[in-house]
C-alpha positions as CSV (number, residue, x, y, z in Angstrom):
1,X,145.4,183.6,161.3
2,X,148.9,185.3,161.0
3,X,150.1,185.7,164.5
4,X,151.0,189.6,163.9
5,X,147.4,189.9,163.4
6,X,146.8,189.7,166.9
7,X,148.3,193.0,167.9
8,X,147.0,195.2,169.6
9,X,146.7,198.6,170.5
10,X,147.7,198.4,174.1
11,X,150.7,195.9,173.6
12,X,152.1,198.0,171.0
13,X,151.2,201.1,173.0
14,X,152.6,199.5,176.3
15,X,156.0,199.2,174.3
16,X,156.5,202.2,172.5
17,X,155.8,204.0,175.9
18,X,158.6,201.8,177.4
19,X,160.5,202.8,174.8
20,X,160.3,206.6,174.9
21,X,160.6,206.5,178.6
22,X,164.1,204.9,178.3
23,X,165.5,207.5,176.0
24,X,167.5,210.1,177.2
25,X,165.6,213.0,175.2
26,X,162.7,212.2,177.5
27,X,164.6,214.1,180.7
28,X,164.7,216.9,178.5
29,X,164.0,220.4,181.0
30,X,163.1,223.8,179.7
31,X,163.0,227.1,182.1
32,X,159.9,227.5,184.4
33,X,159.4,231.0,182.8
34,X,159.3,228.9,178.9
35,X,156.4,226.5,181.2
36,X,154.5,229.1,182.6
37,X,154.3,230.7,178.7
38,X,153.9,227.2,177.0
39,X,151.2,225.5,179.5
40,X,149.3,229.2,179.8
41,X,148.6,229.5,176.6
42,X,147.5,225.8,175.6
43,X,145.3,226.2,178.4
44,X,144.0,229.2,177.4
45,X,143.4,228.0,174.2
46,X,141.3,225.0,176.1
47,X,139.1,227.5,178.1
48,X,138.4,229.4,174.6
49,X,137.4,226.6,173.4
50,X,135.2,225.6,175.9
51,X,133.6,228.8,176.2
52,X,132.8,229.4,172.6
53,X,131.4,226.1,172.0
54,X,129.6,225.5,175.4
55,X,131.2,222.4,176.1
56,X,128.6,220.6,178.2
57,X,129.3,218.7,181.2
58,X,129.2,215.5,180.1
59,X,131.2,216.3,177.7
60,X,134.1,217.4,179.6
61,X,133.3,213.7,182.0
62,X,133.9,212.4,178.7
63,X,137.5,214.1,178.0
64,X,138.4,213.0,181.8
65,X,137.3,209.5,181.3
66,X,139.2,209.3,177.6
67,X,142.6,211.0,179.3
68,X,142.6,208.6,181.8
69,X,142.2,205.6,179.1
70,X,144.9,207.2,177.0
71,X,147.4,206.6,179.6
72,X,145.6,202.9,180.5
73,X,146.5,202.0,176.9
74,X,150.1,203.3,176.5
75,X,148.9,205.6,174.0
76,X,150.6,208.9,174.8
77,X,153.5,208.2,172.6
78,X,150.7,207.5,169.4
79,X,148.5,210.2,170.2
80,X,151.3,213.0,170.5
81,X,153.0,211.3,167.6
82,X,150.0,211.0,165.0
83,X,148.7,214.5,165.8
84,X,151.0,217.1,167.4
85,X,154.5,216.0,165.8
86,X,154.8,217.0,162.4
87,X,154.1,220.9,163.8
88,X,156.9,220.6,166.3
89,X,159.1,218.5,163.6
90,X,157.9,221.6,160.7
91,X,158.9,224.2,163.4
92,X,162.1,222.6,164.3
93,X,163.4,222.2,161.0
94,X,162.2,225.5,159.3
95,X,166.1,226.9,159.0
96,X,167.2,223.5,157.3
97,X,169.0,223.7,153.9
98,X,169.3,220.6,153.2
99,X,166.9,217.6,152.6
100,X,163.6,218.5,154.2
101,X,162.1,215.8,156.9
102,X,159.7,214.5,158.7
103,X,158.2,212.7,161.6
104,X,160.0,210.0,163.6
105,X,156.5,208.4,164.8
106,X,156.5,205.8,167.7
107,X,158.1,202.9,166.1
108,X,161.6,203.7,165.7
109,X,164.2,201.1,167.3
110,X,167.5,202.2,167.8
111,X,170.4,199.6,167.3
112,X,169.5,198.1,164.3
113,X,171.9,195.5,162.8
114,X,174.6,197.5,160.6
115,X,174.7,196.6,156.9
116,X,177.4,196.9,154.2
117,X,176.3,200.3,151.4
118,X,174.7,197.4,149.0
119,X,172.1,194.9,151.6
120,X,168.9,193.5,152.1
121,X,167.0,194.6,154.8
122,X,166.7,191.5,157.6
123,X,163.5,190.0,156.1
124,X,161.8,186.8,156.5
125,X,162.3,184.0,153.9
126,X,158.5,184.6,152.3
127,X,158.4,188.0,153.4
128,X,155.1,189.3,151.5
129,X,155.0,192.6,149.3
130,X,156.5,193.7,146.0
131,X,160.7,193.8,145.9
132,X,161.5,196.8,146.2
133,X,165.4,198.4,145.0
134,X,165.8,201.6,147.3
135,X,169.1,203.4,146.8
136,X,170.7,206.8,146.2
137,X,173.8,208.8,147.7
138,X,174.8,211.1,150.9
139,X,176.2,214.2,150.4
140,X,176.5,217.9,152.3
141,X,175.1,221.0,150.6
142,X,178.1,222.0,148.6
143,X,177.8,218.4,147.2
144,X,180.8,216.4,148.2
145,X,180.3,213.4,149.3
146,X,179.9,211.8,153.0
147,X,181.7,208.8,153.3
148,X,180.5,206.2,155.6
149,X,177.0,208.7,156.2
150,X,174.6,206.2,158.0
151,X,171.4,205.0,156.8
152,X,168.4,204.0,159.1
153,X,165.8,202.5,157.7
154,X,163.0,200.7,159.2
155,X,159.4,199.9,157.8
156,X,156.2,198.3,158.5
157,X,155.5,194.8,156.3
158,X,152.7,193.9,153.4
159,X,150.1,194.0,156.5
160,X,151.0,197.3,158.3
161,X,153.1,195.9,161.1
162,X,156.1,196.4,162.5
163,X,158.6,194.2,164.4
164,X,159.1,194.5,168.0
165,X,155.8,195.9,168.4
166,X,153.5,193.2,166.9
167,X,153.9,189.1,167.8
168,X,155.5,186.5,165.3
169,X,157.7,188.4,163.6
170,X,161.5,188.6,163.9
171,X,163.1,191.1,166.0
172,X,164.6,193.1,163.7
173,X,162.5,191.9,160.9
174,X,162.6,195.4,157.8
175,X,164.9,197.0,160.1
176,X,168.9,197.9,159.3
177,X,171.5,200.5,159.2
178,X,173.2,200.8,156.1
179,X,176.6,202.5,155.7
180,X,177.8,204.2,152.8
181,X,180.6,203.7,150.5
182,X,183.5,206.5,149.7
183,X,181.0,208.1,147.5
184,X,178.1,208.0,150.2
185,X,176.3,205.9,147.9
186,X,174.2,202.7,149.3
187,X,171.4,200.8,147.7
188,X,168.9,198.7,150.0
189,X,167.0,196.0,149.2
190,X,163.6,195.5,150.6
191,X,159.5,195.2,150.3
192,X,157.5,198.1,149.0
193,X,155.4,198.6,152.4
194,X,151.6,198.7,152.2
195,X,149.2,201.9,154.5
196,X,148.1,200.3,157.1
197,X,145.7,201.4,160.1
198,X,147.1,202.7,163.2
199,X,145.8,200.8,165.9
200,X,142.2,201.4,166.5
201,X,140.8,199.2,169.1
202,X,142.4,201.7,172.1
203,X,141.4,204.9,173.3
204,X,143.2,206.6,170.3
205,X,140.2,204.4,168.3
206,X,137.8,205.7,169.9
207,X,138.7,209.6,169.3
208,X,138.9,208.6,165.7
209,X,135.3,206.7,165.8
210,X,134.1,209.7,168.0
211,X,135.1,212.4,165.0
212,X,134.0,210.6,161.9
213,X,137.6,210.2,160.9
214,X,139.9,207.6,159.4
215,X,142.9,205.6,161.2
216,X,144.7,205.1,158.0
217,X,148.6,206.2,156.9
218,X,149.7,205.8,153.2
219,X,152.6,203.6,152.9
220,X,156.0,204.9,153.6
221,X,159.5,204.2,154.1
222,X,161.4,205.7,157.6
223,X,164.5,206.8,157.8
224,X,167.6,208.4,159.5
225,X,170.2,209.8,158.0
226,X,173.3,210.5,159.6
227,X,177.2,211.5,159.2
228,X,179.8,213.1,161.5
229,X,179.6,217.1,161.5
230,X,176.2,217.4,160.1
231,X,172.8,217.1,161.3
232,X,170.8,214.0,161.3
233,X,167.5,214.1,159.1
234,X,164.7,211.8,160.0
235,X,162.2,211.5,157.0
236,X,159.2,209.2,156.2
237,X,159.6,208.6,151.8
238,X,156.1,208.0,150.7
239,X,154.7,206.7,147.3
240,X,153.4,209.0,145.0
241,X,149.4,208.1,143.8
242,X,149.1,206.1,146.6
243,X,146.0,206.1,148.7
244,X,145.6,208.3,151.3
245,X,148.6,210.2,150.7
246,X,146.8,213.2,150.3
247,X,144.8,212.3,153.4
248,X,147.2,210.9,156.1
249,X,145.7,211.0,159.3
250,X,149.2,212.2,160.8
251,X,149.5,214.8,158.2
252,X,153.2,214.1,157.5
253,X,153.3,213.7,154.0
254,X,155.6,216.8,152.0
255,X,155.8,216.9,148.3
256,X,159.6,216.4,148.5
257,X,159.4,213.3,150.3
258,X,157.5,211.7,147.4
259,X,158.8,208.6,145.3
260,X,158.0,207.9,142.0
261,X,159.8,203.9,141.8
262,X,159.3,202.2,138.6
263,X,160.3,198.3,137.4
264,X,163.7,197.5,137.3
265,X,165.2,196.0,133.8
266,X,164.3,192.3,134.4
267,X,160.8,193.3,135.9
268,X,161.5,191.3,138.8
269,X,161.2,194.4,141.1
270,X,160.4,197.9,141.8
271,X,163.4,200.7,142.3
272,X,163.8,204.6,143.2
273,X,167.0,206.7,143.7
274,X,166.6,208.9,146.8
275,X,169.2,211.4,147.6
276,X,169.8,212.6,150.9
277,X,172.0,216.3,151.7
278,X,173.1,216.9,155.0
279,X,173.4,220.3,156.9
280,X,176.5,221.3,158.6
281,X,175.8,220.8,162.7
């Protein structure tokens, strides 16, 4: 058995909530009058709820008991991440002009090893999945070009996993930060990712068993764009026709952050051209 195979959902968990808890965001205050409004209202909300549908008393044991494993399993950072996010990224985001984007999710690793505008992703020597040719060019919303603009990108392999979160595989294994050229052009070299599950054998599985519903995400690229004076965009790229894009149990797919890639000349691998624009900070 492939050693990444054995993941699972409280290691991965355990980690990303290591990692949240060590960014600086994560001290973030806001007034207690914003609070009081924010925390009244999703609790009222909760006591509609219970109301209107007579939620039982085993039923709300069963809530209490599933919190509590939530936080057992490290899986605050997935839960909040696979079902709350893309409202709070859609609402922070609504007066962008430039490219639109979309959820960071839990997996993100700043740091990554910085790579000239043309590179391969760090990748292991039989690194599974199609070849994939992902390139295109940075620019601000009148047009011009953004020099030395930086591009994040970071993916999960042919079998839904991503390094630093799941054994055997290198540390920063489909992980790199590409700068630009003069024209803010760059062109990365990688693996077309496969959808993959997100870890189901935690409490977040168990919600998903307990509703009827699906674990899985359509395959997609992640990335950060930045450049000096202009805001970063963080955007998942998914793959037009492919399954469960119109279905994606984090609900994060847009129809501008679809990619339509297609063989390259010597049919050796696929390729898309991606353009990113940049608002002004």
């Amino acid at each position: 058995m492939t050693v990444e195979y054995e993941a699972t959902a409280a290691a991965s968990g355990n980690s990303a909530t290591e990692r949240f808890l060590s960014k600086e965001s994560a001290g973030a205050t806001s007034s207690p009058e914003r609070v009081d409004m924010l925390v009244g209202e999703v609790l009222g909300a909760v006591h509609e709820t219970i109301r209107r549908h007579e939620v039982s008393y085993d039923e709300y044991e069963a809530l209490k008991a599933w919190l509590i494993q939530v936080g057992a399993d490290g899986e605050w950072p997935l839960f909040l991440d696979v079902w709350l996010e893309h409202v709070v990224e859609e609402v922070a985001t609504e007066d962008r002009e430039g490219s639109q984007g979309s959820i960071e999710g839990p997996y993100y690793v700043a740091d990554s090893p910085r790579l000239p505008a043309e590179a391969s992703l760090p990748m292991r020597d039989d690194e599974p999945g199609t070849p994939l040719v992902f390139q295109g060019r940075v620019t601000d919303v009148s047009g011009r070009s953004l020099s030395g603009a930086h591009v994040e990108m970071w993916h999960a392999d042919d079998y839904g996993f991503y390094s630093q979160y799941a054994p055997g595989l290198p540390e920063w294994n489909l992980r790199g930060t590409v700068v630009a050229d003069e024209w803010g052009r760059f062109r990365i070299h990688t693996v077309q990712p496969a959808p993959y599950q997100i870890p189901h054998d935690g409490a977040c599985g168990a919600l998903i068993a307990a509703a009827g519903w699906h674990a899985w995400r359509p395959a997609h690229l992640h990335l950060k764009v930045s450049a000096a004076g202009h805001r970063r965009v963080t955007s998942q790229l998914y793959f037009r026709g492919g399954d469960y894009v119109d279905d994606d149990i984090a609900q994060a797919v847009k129809p501008s952050l679809l990619l339509d890639p297609t063989p390259t000349a010597d049919g050796t691998s696929n390729e898309v051209t991606y353009n990113f624009t940049l608002d002004r900070e």
